[in-house]
N, C-alpha and C positions, 0 to 999 in steps of 0.2 A: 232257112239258112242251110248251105250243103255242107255235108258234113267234114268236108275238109277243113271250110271258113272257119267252122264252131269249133273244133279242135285249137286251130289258132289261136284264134281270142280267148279260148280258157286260159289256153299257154301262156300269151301275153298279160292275162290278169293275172294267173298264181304269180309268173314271175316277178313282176313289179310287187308284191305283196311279200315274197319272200325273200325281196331282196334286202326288206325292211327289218322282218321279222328276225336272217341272218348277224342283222348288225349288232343286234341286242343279244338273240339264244343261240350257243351253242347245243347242236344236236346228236355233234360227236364228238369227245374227246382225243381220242385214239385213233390208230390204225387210220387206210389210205380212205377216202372220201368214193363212194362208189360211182360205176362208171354211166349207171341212167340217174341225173340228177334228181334230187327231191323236187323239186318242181315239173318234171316230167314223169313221177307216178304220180303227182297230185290228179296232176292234170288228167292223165291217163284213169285216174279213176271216178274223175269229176266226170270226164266225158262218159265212161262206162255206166254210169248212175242217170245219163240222159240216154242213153241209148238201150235202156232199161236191160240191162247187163249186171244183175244185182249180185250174183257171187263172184270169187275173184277168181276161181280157176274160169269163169267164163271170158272176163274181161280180158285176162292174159292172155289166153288165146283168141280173143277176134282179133287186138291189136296186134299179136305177133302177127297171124292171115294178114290182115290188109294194111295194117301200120307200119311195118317194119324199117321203112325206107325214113320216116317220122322217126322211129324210135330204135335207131339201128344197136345204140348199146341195153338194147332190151338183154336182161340175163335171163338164165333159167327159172322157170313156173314159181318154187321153193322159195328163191331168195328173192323175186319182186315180191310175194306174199309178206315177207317179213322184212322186208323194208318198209311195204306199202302198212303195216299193221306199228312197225317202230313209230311210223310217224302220227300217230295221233295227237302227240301236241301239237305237231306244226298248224293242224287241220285245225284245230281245237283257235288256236292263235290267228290263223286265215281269216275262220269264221268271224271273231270278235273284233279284228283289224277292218274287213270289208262292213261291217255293219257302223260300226263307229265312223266309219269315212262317209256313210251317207247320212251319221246324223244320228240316226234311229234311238242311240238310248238316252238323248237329250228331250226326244218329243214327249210331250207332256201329257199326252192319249197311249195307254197302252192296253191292249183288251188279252186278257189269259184266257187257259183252255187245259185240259186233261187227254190223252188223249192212252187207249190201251196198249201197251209190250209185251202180247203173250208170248212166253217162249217155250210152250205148250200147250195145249188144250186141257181144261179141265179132266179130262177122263185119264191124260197119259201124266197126270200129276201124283204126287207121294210119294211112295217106292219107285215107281216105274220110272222118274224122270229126276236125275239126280244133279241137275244143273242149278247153278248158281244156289245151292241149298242154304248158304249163311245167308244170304240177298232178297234173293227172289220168294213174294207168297202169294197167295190166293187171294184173287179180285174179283169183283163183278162189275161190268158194264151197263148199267142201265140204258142206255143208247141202242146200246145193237143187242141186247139180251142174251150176253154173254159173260159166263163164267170160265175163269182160265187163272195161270200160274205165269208168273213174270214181273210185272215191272208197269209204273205210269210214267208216260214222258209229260212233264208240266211244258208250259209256252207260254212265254207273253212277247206280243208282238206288236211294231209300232204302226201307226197307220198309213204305213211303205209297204205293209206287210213283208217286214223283215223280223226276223226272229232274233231279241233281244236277252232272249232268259231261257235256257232251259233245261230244269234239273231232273237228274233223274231220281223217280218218287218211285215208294211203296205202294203195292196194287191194293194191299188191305186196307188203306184209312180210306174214308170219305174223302171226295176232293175237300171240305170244308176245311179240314185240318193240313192241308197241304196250301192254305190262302197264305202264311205269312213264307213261305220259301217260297212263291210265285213272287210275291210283290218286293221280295229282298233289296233294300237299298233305291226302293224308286219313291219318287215324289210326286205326284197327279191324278189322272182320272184315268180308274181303272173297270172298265168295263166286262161284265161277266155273266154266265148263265145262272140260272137258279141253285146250282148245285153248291155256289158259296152264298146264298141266301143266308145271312144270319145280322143280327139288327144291333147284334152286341158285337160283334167281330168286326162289324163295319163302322160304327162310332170307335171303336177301340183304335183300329188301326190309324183315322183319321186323325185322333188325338195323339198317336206316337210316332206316326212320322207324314202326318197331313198327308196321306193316301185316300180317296176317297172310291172308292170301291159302289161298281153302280150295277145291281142286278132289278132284272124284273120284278114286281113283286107279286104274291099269291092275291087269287080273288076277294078272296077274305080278310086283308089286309088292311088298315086304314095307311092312305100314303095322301101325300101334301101335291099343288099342282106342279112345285117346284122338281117333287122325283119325280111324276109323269112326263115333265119335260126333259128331265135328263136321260131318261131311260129311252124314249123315244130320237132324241139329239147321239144317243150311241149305240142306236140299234145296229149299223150300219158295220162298226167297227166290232161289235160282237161277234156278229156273223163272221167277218175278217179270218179272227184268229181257228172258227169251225173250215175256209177254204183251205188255209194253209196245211190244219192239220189232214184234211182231206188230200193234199197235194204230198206230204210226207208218207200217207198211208198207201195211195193207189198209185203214182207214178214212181216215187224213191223205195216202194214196200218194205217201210220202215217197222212195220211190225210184223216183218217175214222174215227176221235174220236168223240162221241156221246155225249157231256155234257151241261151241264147247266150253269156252272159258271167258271172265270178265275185260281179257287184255281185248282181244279178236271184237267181241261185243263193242265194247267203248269205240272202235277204230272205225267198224259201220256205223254206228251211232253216230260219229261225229263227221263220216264222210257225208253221209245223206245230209246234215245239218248244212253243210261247207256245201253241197251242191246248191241247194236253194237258195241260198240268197247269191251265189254267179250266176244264177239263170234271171234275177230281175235285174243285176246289173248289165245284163250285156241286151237284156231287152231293152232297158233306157237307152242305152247305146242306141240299138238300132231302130228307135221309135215307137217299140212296140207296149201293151201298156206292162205295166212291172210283173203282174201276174199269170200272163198268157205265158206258162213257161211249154204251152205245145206250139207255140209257134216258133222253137229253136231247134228241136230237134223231132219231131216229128216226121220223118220222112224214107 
């Protein structure tokens, strides 16, 4: 798709989206309504997170360069920053609006995942690194064998591979203690890696709000032929929620945000989220399958 078209079609989905969102939240009380609408930095920043454009002084100046005629009441660097950063509930609202319009947190399959937010590297943590200090602590990755300071992004995600949950967790607990704010408020089959392996968490859960929670299990294990079939029946969707967060991490590099404070944080946070799930809608759009999000803007 060239990159004019895909600008379009973001533009034409944020706006329909916020035209809805409008009716319901006011997002200013006061003073005059600015002169680049909130659905043209959405947009402008949806498309910047595809054109792998991941700070905002970057994005501001390509689309001033070659957008300008698009985005003629562009303001000055300063105040798109902090318009584009005020709106994080809009983005926030986007996300949960487009996901719900395809369904997603009715499906009754939904696979979680952990995935890391360092916002420094182990070495430049303690004294050295005084960010988010009431928040942010010390984790380990067993995946990529890596120790760092920051933050877990949780996911669960429906089998659209849309992303229906995702809170932001502590680096220090085990994922196993972060299973009941994954599965908050959901009802079915919840399929997972070994790392919420626990035999008492999983009857627990089943019994308080019929979630049923389906990991592999250890070799040493006694398990009935009924888990080998389910494990095996969701391997597929397990794997799922390891692409997406793969697709958060290396093309949105959602674990490469550079900030100083919680407000700025949360607003990349939630733009990379709001990107992802416009890039499977506009693939359905154009026939391509939901996940190929390099066949939009690659080019």
């Amino acid at each position: 798709m060239e990159r004019d078209i895909f600008i379009i079609s973001v533009y034409c989905l944020v706006v329909e989206i916020m035209q809805k969102i409008e009716n319901t939240y006011k997002f200013r009380r006061t003073g005059f309504p600015p002169k680049l609408t909130d659905s043209e930095v959405i947009t402008i920043e949806i498309c910047g997170e595809f054109f792998k454009l991941h700070e905002d002084t970057e994005i501001y100046h390509y689309f001033k360069r070659h957008y300008l005629d698009y985005f003629p009441n562009l303001p000055e660097r300063t105040t798109f920053v902090r318009q584009a950063a005020n709106l994080w509930q809009a983005k926030l609202l986007c996300q949960k609006m487009l996901v719900a319009k395809a369904g997603a947190p009715l499906d009754a399959v939904q696979s979680i995942d952990t995935m890391p937010l360092p916002v420094c590297t182990y070495t430049r943590g303690g004294k050295r690194d005084k960010r988010f200090a009431a928040v942010a602590h010390y984790g380990h990755c067993a995946a990529k064998k890596m120790d760092y300071y920051g933050f877990k992004l949780g996911l669960r995600v429906s089998r659209a591979g849309l992303i229906t949950h995702f809170p932001l967790l502590s680096a220090r607990a085990h994922d196993l203690h972060h299973l009941g704010a994954l599965i908050e408020g959901f009802v079915g089959t919840v399929p997972a890696d070994k790392g919420f392996l626990d035999e008492y968490q999983q009857a627990l859960w089943l019994d308080l709000q019929d979630t049923r929670v389906i990991t592999p299990v250890k070799s040493n294990m006694e398990t009935s032929p009924e888990q080998v079939k389910l494990v095996r029946q969701t391997k597929y969707w397990r794997k799922l929620v390891e692409t997406v967060g793969s697709q958060l991490s290396e093309r949105f590099q959602i674990t490469k945000i550079k900030v100083k404070d919680l407000w700025h944080y949360q607003n990349r946070i939630f733009r990379k989220i709001l990107s992802h799930p416009v890039g499977i809608f506009l693939n359905i759009q154009n026939g391509n399958k939901p996940l190929q999000l390099a066949q939009l803007a690659d080019f």
